[in-house]
N, C-alpha and C positions, 0 to 999 in steps of 0.2 A: 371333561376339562377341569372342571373344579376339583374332581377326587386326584386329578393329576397336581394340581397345585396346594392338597392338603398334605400330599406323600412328599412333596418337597421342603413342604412348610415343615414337616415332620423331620423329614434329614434334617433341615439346619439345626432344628434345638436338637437333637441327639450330638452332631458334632458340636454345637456350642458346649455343649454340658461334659463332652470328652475334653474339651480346648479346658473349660473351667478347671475342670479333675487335676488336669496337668496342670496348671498352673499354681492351682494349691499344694500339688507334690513338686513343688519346683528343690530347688538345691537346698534352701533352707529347711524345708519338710526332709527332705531326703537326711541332709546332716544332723537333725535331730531327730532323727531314728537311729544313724549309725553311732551317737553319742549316748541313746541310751541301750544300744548292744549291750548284751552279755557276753560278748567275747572282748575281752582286752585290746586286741591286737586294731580288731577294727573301731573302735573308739581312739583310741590312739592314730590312728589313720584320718579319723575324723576330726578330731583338736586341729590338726596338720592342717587339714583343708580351710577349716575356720580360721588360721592365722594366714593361710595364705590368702585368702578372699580379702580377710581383714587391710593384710598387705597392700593391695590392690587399691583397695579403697569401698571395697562391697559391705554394705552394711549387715554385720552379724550382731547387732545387737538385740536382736528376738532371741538369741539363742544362750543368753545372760546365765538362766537359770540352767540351764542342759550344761552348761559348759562349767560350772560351780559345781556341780555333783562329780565331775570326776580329778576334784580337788586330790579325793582322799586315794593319794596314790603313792610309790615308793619310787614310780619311775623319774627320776630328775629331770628327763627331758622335757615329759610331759607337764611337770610341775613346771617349769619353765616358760614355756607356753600358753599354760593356764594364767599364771600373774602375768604378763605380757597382755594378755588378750584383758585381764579387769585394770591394768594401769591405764590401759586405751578408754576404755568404756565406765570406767569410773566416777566420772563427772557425772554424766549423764543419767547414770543409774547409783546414785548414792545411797538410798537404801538398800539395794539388792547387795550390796557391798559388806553387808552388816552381815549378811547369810555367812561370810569368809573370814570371821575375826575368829571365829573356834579354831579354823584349820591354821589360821596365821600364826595364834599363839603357841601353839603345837608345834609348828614347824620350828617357830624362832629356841625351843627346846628341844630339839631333835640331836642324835647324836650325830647325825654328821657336820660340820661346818660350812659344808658347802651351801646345805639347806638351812639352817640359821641362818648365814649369812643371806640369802636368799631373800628368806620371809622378812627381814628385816628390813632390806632395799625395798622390796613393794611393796612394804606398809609404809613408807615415805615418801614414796614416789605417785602413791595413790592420789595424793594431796586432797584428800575429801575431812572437815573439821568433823563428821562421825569418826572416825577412825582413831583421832589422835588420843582419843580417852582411854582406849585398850593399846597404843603404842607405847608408853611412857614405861610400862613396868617392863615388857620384855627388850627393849631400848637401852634401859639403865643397864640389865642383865647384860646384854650382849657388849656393852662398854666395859664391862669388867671378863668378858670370855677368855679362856687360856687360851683358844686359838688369835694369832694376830689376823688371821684373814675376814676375823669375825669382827674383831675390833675396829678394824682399819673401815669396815663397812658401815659400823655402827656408828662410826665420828661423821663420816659424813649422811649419814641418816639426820643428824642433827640438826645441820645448817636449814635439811627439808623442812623439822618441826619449828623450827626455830622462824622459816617463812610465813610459816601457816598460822603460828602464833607465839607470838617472842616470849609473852610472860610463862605462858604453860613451860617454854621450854627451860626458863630459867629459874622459875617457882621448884619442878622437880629435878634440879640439879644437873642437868642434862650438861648445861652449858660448862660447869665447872668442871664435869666429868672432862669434856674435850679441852679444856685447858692443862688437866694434868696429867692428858696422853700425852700433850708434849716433851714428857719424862720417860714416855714410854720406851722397853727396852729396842721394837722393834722400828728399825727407819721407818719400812714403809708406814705402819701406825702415827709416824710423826710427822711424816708428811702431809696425809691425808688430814690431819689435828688443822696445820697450817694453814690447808687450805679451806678447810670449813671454816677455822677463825675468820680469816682473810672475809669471806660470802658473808657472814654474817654483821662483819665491820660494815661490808658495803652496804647490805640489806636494810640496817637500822642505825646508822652513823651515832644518833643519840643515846645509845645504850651503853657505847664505849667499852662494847665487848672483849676487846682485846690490845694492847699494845705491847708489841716485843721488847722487851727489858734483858737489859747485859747478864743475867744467870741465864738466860735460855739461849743463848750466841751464843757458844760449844760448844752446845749438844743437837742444834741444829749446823753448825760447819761442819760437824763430824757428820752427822745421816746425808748427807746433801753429798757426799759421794760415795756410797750405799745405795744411793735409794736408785728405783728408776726414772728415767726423763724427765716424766711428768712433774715428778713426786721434789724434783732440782727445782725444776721453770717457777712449783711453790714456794718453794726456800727459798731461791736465790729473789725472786719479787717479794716476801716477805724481809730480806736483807736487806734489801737495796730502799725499801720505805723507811728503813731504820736509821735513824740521827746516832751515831758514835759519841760515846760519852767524851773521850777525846781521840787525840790523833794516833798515838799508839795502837787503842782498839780497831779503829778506824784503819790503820797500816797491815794488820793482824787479818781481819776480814780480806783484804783485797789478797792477803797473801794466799791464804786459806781458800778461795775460790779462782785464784788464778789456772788451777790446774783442769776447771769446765770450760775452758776456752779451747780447751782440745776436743771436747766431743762432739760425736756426730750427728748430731740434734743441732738444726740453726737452730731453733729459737732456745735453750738453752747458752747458745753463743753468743744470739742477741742479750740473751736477760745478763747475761754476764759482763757484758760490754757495759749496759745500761747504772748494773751497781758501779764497777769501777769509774763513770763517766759521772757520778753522781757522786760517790765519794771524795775528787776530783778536790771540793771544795773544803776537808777533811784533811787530807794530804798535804803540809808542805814542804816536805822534802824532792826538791828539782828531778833529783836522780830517780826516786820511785816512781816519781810520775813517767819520767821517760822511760821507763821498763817495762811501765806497764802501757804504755801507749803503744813499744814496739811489740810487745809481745800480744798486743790485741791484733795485728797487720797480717800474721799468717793466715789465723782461722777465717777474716772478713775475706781473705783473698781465695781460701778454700771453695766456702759458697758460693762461689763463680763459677764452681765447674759441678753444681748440681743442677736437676733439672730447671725448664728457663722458669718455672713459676718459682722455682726457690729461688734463682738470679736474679729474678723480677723485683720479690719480696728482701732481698739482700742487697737490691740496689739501692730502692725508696729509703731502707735506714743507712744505707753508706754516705747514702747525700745527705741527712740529717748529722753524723755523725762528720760528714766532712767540713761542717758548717760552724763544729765549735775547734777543732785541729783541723783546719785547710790542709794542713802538711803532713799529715799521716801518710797517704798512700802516694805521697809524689814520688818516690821511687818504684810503684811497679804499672805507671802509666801503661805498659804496656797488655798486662793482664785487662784491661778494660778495652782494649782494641775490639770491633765487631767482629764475629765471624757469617761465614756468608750461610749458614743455616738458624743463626739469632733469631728467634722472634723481630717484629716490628718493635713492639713495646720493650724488650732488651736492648737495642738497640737506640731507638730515643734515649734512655736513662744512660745509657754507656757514656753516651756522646754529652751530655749534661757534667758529668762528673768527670771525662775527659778535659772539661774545660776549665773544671774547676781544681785541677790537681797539677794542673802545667805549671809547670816553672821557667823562664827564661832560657834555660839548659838546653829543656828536650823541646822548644815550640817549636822547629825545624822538625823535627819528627813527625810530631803530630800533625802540622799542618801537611805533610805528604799524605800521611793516612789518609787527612778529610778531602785531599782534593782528588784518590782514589775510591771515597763511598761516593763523592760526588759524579763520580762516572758511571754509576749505578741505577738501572731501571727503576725502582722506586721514584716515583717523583716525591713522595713527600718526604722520603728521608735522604733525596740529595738537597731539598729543601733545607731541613734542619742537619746537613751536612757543611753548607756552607752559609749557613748563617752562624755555627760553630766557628767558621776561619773569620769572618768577621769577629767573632767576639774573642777569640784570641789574638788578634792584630789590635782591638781597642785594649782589651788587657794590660798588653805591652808593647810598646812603643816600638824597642826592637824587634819585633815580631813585624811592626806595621808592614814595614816592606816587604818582606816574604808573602806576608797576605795577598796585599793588595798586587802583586807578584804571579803569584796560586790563581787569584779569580783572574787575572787577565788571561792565563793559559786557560783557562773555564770557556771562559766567554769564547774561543776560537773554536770550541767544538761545535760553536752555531744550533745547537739544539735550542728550542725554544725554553721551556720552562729553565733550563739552568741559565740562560742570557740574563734572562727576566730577575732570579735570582742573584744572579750576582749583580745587575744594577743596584737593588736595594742595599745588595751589602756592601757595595763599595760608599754607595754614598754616606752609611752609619759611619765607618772610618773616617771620610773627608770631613763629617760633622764633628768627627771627636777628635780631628787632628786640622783644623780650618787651617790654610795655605800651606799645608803642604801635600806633596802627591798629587799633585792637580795635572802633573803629564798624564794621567791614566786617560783622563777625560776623552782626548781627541781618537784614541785607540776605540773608546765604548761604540763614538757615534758611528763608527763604521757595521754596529749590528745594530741601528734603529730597528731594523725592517721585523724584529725577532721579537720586538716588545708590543703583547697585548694587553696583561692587567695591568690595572690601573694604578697599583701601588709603584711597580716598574717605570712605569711612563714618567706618571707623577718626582719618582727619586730623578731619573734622569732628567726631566726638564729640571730640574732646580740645581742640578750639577751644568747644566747650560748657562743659566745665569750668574750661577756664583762663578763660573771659571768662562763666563763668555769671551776675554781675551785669545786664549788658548786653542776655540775652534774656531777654523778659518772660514767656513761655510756658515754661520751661526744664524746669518741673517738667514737664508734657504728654511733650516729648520726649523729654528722658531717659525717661520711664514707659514710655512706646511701646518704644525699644530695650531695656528691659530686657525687658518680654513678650516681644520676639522671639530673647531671648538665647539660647535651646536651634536657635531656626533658623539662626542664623547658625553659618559652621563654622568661621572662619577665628578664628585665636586674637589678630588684633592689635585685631581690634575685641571681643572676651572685655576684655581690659587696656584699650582705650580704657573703655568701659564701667564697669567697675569704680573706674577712676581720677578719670574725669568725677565719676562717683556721690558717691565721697569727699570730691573737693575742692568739689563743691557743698554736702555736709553740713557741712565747714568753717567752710566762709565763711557759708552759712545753716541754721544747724542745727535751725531749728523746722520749715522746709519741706524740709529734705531730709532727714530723720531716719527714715522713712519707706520713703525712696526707697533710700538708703545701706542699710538693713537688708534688702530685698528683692532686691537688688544682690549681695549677700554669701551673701545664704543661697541664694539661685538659683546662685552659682559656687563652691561647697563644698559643695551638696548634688547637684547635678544636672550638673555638666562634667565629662567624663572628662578633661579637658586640665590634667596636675599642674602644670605653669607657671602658669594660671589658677588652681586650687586655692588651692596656695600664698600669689599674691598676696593672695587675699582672706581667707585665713586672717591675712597679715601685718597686714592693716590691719585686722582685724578685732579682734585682739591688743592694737594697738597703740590703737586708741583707746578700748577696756577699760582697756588701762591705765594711760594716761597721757593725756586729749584732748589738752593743751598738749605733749604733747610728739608729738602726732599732728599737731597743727598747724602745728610747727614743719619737721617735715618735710613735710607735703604743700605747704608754700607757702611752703617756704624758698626764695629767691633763687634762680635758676639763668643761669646766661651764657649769651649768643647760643650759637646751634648752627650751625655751620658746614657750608654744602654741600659733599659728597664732593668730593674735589678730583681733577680730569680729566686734571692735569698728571702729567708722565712724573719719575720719580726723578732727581735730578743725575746718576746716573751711569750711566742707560740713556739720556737724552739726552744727556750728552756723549758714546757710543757711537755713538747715531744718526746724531750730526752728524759723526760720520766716514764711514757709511757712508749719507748723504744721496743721493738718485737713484736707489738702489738699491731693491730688494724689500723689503728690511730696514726701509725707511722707510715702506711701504706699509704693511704687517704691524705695523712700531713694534714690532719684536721684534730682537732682534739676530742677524745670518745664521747665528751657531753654533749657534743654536736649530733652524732647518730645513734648513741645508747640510750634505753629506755632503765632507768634502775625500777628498786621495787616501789618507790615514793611515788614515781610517776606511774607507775601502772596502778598504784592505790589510787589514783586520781588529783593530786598533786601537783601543778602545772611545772611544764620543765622550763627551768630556768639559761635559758641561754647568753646571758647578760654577762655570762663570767667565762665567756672564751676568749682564748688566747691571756689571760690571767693567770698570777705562779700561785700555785697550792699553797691552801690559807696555812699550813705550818712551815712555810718555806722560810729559811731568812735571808736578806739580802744580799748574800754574796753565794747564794745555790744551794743552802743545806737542806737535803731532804724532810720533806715533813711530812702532810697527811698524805695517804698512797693517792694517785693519782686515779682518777675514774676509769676503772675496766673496759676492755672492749670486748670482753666473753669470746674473743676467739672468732668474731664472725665477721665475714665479709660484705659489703655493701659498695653499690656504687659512689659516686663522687653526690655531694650532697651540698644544697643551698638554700639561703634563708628566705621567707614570703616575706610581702611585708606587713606582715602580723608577726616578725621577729623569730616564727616557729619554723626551724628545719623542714624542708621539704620532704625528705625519708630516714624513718626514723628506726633502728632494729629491736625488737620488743624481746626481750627473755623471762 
């Protein structure tokens, strides 16, 4: 028995010690044997593997030193690969990084350009303070390269050194150098200048690294349609932050960049829009501005018809943009109509800017459209389908009656949730148009039976008091809701109730004397809700002891009520419209709200105390000044403040 249980004991550590073996030869052993092969081919196979793991998210950081030795190579791909895998692993391993400054400087002299240009990106990119002492000399070099693909690499190398640390970059001239690429012969070189200027303006605001001045506007109008996309979106936001010495220059520019309103880059469209919308203030000749405001109507109506996240992104700035010219797009009301494969979220925006571009002309139109989405399975966009016809019958006057028209044809199709909605929206009308359209009333009470939320309820009982003349049954109904006064929980149909009750004892006090007293005693003896209490304590006071002067307040005069208003503050929209194309516009928030710049990630607290404020070089009547705060191009959701004043989600770059 025991020699049986020693032969066992025996198996296990032989298999333990085989499980161990293997685990020490696991992928990382295996990869750093194939990495220091003497055949090429399978070293090269093996980088591969390490940036794919890397990819993944598998730690190849053991394999630092093995993967440095096959620096010294001619293959590009692999060199490729090779900087890729130490910009990854670089933090972390900062001295082993020092092993690669021989082969970096080598490179940054090699005859081909491509590999110059190369070594030069990831010795900037490496972002480790060892490094930056061996960058400076082959840096200057590559600033001055006959090739432009070298140059163009090397200006924005700078902005990197320039992160990492401002004086070094501006002690060895680095900085200077990238100011007088902006003379350079080639666009793309002058693009890239712009935009490392731009990064580094934002990076260290107090250094006052750059400001564009009237000698360098021509010879950036001129690259800025040469260059690629990207290389515009910098010029033309470098433009459009620039104050015109006067109006001529300033007419010169808009003309000069009128002809990027045709490319097919939105956000080139947007930035283009954004300068002319900012020069705006610049221009006073009537007739230019109208040319240029018609000639902005094509390309915005263009981006309608790309995909729905660029319609998405083209709608958020149309409604920014429709906020300082209401009247741009009222002629192609129709291109914003839904279609029935729109997105939800296209959809909402369409119908937002549908309502904001109507004009008296076409509200007969549009109101057919919405009482067509409102015949639509969606409940929440027949929802904001016909709260749409409401806000175009408050709008305009003449409109009212087609509205309030439209939702009485609504209300007949008997579906619940649209009953319910157009109660609400009838009553926003009646409130913003007090005596008149009060026939609609008696028509609604015929689909009581359809209204369950409380918002619904609530609108309708208060269209029962206010037009209690009108329906002949009123006493019934009111009686019904009050019996169910302890079922209901919501407190705004408590007060529609209450107040109904009153202003019909009012106005009939032999039939409602009754009803008002039952009313009162049911919400003071029986609601816990002191809001409710209260009220019916007030009016119960008060028509003790005074009727007339109870009557005078329940049916004193009261003024239209006005729908919430959608519009952005003067002076988060004149913000916006600085930072138009951007994220900022998307959100409708301003970038200092969810951008991290480099102050705050130095640890610097973020100052959120200056949103919705105009840029401190702004003057008051819109002229551009200092560029407004970046949004790096990144997306985030909607964002809100704690109250410790700090943004809830904030995007770090």
């Amino acid at each position: 028995m025991n020699a049986a249980i020693q032969t066992n004991i025996a198996r296990l550590q032989i298999m333990k010690a085989k499980v161990l073996a293997a685990l020490r030869k696991g992928e990382n052993y295996e990869l750093k044997t194939e990495l220091n092969s003497e055949y090429r081919e399978r070293r090269k196979e093996a980088v591969r593997r390490v940036i794919a793991n890397m990819t993944v998210g598998k730690d190849v950081s053991g394999l630092f030193t093995d993967v440095l030795k096959n620096m010294h190579t001619d293959d590009l791909e692999i060199k490729k690969l090779i900087y890729l895998y130490l910009i990854n692993y670089a933090k972390t391993q900062p001295d082993l990084v020092i092993l690669a400054i021989n082969t970096f400087v080598k490179d940054a002299e090699d005859s081909n350009p491509l590999i110059r240009a190369l070594a030069i990106r990831t010795m900037g990119c490496l972002h480790v303070q060892e490094v930056l002492d061996y960058l400076c000399n082959p840096l200057s070099k590559c600033l001055k390269d006959a090739n432009p693909y070298v140059r163009k690499t090397a200006v924005m190398c700078v902005a990197k050194v320039f992160d990492l640390d401002a004086n070094v970059a501006e002690e060895n001239g680095l900085v200077d150098a990238v100011r007088a690429a902006l003379s350079d012969s080639n666009t793309m070189v002058v693009s890239n200048a712009v935009s490392s200027l731009a990064e580094m303006n934002e990076m260290s605001p107090q250094h006052n690294v750059w400001r564009l001045e009237s000698q360098s506007i021509s010879k950036l109008l001129t690259a800025v349609n040469e260059c690629v996309e990207w290389g515009q979106i910098a010029i033309l936001e470098a433009l459009a932050d620039y104050a015109p010495k006067d109006e001529k220059e300033a007419e010169n520019i808009c003309e000069r960049v009128l002809p990027r309103l045709q490319h097919a880059n939105g956000s080139v469209v947007l930035t283009t829009v954004r300068l002319l919308l900012r020069y705006e203030s610049f221009v006073r000749r009537a007739d230019l501005l109208a040319r240029f405001s018609k000639k902005m109507v094509p390309p915005l109506v263009t981006l309608l018809s790309s995909e729905p996240e660029i319609q998405y992104v083209a709608l958020r700035n149309i409604n920014i943009i429709l906020q300082r010219h209401p009247r741009l797009l009222s002629k192609e009301i129709h291109v914003f109509f839904c279609r029935y494969n729109d997105p939800i979220y296209v959809k909402y925006e369409k119908l937002g800017i549908l309502v904001r571009i109507c004009s008296e002309r076409n509200t007969e139109t549009l109101l057919n459209e919405l009482k067509e989405y409102a015949k639509e399975v969606d409940v929440e966009f027949v929802h904001h389908a016909i709260l749409a016809i409401s806000r175009v019958g408050i709008r305009y006057e003449s409109a009212a009656k087609k509205a309030i028209g439209t939702l009485t044809e609504l209300v007949e199709t008997k579906v619940d949730h649209v009953v319910q909605d157009v109660m609400v929206a009838v009553a926003e009308i009646l409130r913003h148009y007090p005596g008149k359209f009060e026939a609609v009333v008696p028509t609604l009470c015929e689909y009581i039976d359809y209204m369950a939320e409380p918002q619904a309820k609530a609108s309708f009982i208060w269209m029962l008091g206010e037009y209690s003349e009108q329906v002949k049954n009123i006493s019934s109904i009111l009686n019904s809701h009050i019996e169910s006064f302890m079922e209901e929980e919501d407190a705004s149909v408590h007060l529609a109730i209450i107040n109904s009750a009153v202003k019909f004892f009012v106005k009939q006090p032999q039939k409602g004397q009754t009803l008002v007293l039952k009313a009162l005693k049911t919400a003071t003896e029986k609601c816990a809700n002191p809001d409710v209490r209260d009220r019916a304590y007030i009016y119960w006071r008060l028509m003790s002891a005074d009727p007339n002067a109870a009557r005078a307040v329940v049916l004193a005069d009261k003024l239209p009520v006005e729908p919430e208003s959608v519009d952005l503050s003067p002076a988060l929209l004149k913000e916006l419209i600085c930072e138009l194309g951007r994220v900022s516009s998307v959100l409708q928030k301003p970038g200092s709200t969810f951008v991290y710049k480099s102050m705050e990630k130095a640890g610097v607290p973020l100052d959120s105390s200056g949103m919705g404020q105009d840029d401190a070089g702004d003057s008051e009547d819109g002229a551009p000044g200092a560029p407004a705060a970046a949004d790096g191009g990144a997306i985030a959701g909607g964002t809100g403040a704690t109250t410790a004043g700090e943004p809830e989600l904030l995007i770090s770059f």
